[in-house]
N, C-alpha and C positions, 0 to 999 in steps of 0.2 A: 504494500500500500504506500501512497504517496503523501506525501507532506512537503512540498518544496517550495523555495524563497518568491518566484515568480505563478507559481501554479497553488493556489489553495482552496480550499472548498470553504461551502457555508453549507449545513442542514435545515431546512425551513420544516418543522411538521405540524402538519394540517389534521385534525381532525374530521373523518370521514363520517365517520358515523360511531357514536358514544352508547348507542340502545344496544340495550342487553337485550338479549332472546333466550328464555330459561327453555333449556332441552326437552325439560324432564318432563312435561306439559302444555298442550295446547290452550293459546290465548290464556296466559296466566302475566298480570303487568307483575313486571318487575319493580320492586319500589327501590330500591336502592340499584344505581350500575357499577359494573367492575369499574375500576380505577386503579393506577398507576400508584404504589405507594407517594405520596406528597401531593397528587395531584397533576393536570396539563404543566404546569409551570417544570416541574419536578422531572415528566416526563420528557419535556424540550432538551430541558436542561440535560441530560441521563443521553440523549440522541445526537446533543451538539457534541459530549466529550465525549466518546464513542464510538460514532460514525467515523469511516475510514472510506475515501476517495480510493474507484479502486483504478489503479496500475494501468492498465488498459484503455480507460477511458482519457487517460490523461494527455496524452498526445493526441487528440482528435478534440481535446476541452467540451467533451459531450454533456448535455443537461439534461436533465430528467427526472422523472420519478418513479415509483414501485410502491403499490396498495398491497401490502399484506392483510391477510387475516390471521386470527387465532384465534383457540377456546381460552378462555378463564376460568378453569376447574374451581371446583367448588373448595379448595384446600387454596386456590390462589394460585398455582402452578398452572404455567402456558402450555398448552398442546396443540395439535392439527395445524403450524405455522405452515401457511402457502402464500407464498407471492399469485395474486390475482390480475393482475394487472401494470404492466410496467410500460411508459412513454417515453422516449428520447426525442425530447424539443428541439434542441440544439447541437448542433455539431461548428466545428473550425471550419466552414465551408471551401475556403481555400483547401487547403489538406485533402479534406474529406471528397471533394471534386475530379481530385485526380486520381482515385482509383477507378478501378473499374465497375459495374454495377453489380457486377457475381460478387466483387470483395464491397462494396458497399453491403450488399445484404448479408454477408459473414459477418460482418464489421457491426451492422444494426444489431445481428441476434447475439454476438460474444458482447456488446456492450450489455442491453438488456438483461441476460443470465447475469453479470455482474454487479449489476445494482439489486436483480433479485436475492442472488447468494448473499451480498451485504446485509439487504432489509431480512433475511433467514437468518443472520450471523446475531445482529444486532438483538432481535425478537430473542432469540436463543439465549442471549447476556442477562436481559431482562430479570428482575428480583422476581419474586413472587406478590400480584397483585394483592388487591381488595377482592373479594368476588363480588358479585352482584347478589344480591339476597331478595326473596319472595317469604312475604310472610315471617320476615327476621332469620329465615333460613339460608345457607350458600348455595347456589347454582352455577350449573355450568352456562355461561353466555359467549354468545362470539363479538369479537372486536375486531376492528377493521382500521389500521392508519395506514396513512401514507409520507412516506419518507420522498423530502426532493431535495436534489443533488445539482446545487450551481457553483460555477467556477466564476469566483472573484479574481482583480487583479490580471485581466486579461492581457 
């Protein structure tokens, strides 16, 4: 992973969607949702020192993001971590131009898998949540952020 004096990254995370869905039961609301020990604040903060620019992307200064999901077991421990969804916005278009279209689309899908494996790396680091509770009880709920990945300092 990369860290360097002209090339750095910034994490921005967005919350996608914060509702808990209890497994365990049909249309049952959830009064409490899982959460992040400390809270979104807590959560940013946990994503900014931790996130890792990966390697790859860095010579092509790609932008983007990746929607993960996950469970929040009813103990607070993550499970079923899947990258759903992943965008590259931006590329160095000079650079990126003179390849060819077969290695452009290499190029697209090895970026992509890197920001997923990241957003799976990071999810995986993760403490053990809050759960969501129904009825003062824990549940299993899924949770859904999305992690984006810009290159400052161009």
């Amino acid at each position: 992973m990369l860290i360097g004096k002209k090339l750095l990254f910034l994490c921005c995370v967005m919350m996608l969607s914060m509702a808990a869905v209890a497994q365990e039961a049909d249309n049952v609301d959830v009064q409490t949702r899982a959460e992040f020990p400390g809270g979104q604040k807590a959560l940013t903060k946990f994503l900014e020192k931790n996130i890792m620019y990966p390697d790859d992307a860095a010579a092509y200064q790609v932008e983007g993001s990746v929607i993960m999901t996950f469970m929040v077991n009813e103990d607070g421990s993550l499970s079923e971590i899947t990258a759903v969804d992943c965008k590259l916005d931006r590329f160095n278009t000079t650079k990126f131009t003179q390849e060819t279209e077969e290695r452009q689309k290499e190029l697209r899908y090895q970026f992509a898998k890197s920001f997923a494996k990241e957003g799976f790396r990071l999810v995986r680091k993760m403490p053990k949540w809050t759960p969501a509770k129904v009825n003062g009880k824990p549940v299993r709920s899924r949770f859904s952020q999305r992690i984006h990945f810009y290159v400052v300092g161009k």
